[in-house]
N, C-alpha and C positions, 0 to 999 in steps of 0.2 A: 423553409423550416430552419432553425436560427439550431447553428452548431452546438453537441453538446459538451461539457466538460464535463474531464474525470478529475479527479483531484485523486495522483496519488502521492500516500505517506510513507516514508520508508521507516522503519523502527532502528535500523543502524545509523549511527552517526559518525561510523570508520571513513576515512578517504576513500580507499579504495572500497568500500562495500559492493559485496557483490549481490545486496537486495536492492541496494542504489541500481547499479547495473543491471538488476530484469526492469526495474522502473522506466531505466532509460530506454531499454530495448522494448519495453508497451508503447513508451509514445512514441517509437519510430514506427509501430505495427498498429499504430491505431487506424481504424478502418476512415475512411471517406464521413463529413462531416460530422468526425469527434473531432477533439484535442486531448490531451493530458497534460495537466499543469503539474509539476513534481513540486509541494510546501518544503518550505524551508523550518525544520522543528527545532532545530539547533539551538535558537536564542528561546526559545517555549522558555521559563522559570517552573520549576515544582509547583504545579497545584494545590492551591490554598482559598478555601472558601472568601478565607476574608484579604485575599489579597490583592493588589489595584491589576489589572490588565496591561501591558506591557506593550508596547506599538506592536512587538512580533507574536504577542497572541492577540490583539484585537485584527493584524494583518490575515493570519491562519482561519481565527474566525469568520473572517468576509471569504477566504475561500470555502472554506465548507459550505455556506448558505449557497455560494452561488453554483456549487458542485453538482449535478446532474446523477456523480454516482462515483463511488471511490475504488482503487487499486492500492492494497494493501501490500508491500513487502514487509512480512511479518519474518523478523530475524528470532531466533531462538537463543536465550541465555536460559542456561542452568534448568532446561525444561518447559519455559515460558516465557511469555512476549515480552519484549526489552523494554525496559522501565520506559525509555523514549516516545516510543506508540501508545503504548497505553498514558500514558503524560499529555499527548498529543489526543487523544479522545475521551480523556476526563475534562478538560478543559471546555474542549465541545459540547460536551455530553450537559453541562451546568449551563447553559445556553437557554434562552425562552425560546420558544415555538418549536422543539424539537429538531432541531435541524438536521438528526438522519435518518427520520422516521418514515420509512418506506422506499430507502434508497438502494440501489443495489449495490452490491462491494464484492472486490474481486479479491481473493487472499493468492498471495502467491510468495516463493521461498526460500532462499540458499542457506545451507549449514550442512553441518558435518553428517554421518551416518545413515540415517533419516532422514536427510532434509533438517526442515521447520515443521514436519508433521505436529507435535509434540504443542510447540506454539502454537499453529494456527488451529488446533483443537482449543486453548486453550481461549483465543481470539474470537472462536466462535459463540463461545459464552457471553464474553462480553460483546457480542454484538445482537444476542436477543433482547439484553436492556437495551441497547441504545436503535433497536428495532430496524436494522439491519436488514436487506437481504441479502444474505451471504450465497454463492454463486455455488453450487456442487462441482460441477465441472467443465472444463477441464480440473484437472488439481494439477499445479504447480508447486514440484518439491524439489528443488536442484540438489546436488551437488554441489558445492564451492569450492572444493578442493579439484574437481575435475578439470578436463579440457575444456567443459562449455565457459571456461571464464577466462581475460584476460588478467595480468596480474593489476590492473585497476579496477577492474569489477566487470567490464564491460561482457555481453557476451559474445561471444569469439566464433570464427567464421569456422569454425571445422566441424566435422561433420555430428559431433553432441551438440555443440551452438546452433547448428541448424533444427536440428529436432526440436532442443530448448525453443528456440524461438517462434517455431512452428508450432507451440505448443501457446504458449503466450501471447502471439498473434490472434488464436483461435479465442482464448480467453479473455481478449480485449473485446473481438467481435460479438461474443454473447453480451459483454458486459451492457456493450453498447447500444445491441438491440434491448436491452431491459430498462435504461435508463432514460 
């Protein structure tokens, strides 16, 4: 059976992000014949109907197609997903053949208060257009301000980092059996 890939997107584009950091910490917990390929969005350009493709969104686009099933770290600005992600799945979304029509997608989330509750409510709307299977649970909603993070984003060996990751672990393992 030929390994599958997740392709996940982070919505922050901080250094230190600490949605970067549950990302990194899914492909260390992804189960036995997956992988997790982390896209690089950064160079993405605002989406524009009539605008030529860019090497780093024609590169983003071959990952999606060949995606088996996505990991979202949805970061929350001002109540909703960071211009970045959503940037990162309109680009997609304008694609022939649907390319995530029927795919599963894991949301998971560090910020303040709440979490990225707030966001990945907002994420899940747009992921019934873009037909989507979005994952009920586990629900991954961090803290970033807590212990489970290092000051680079990583998540950190004490004992909230364990839980967090035990947590993320788990939702890498459904992911993967649905994909």
């Amino acid at each position: 059976m030929a390994e599958k890939m997740i392709l996940g997107i982070c919505g922050s584009l901080r250094a230190a992000s600490r949605n970067m950091g549950l990302l990194r910490c899914a492909r260390e917990e992804m189960p036995e014949g997956a992988k997790l390929v982390i896209a690089d969005i950064s160079e993405l350009p605002f989406y524009a109907e009539d605008r030529e493709k860019t090497e780093a969104v024609r590169v983003f686009l071959e990952q999606v197609r060949q995606a088996d099933g996505f990991a979202l770290a949805v970061a929350e600005y001002n109540y909703s997903v960071a211009p970045a992600l959503k940037n990162a799945l309109d680009w997609a979304s304008r694609e022939r053949g649907d390319v995530f029509a029927g795919k599963p997608a894991a949301l998971m989330g560090a910020g303040g208060g709440m979490g990225t509750s707030r966001a990945q409510y907002h994420l899940r709307q747009t992921c019934v257009y873009l037909d989507l299977r979005v994952l009920n649970r586990p629900e991954v909603f961090a803290n970033a301000f807590s212990s489970a993070f290092f000051d680079n984003g990583d998540v950190a060996d004490t004992e909230e980092g364990k839980k967090l990751r035990a947590k993320v672990a788990a939702l890498m393992k459904e992911l993967c059996e649905r994909a």
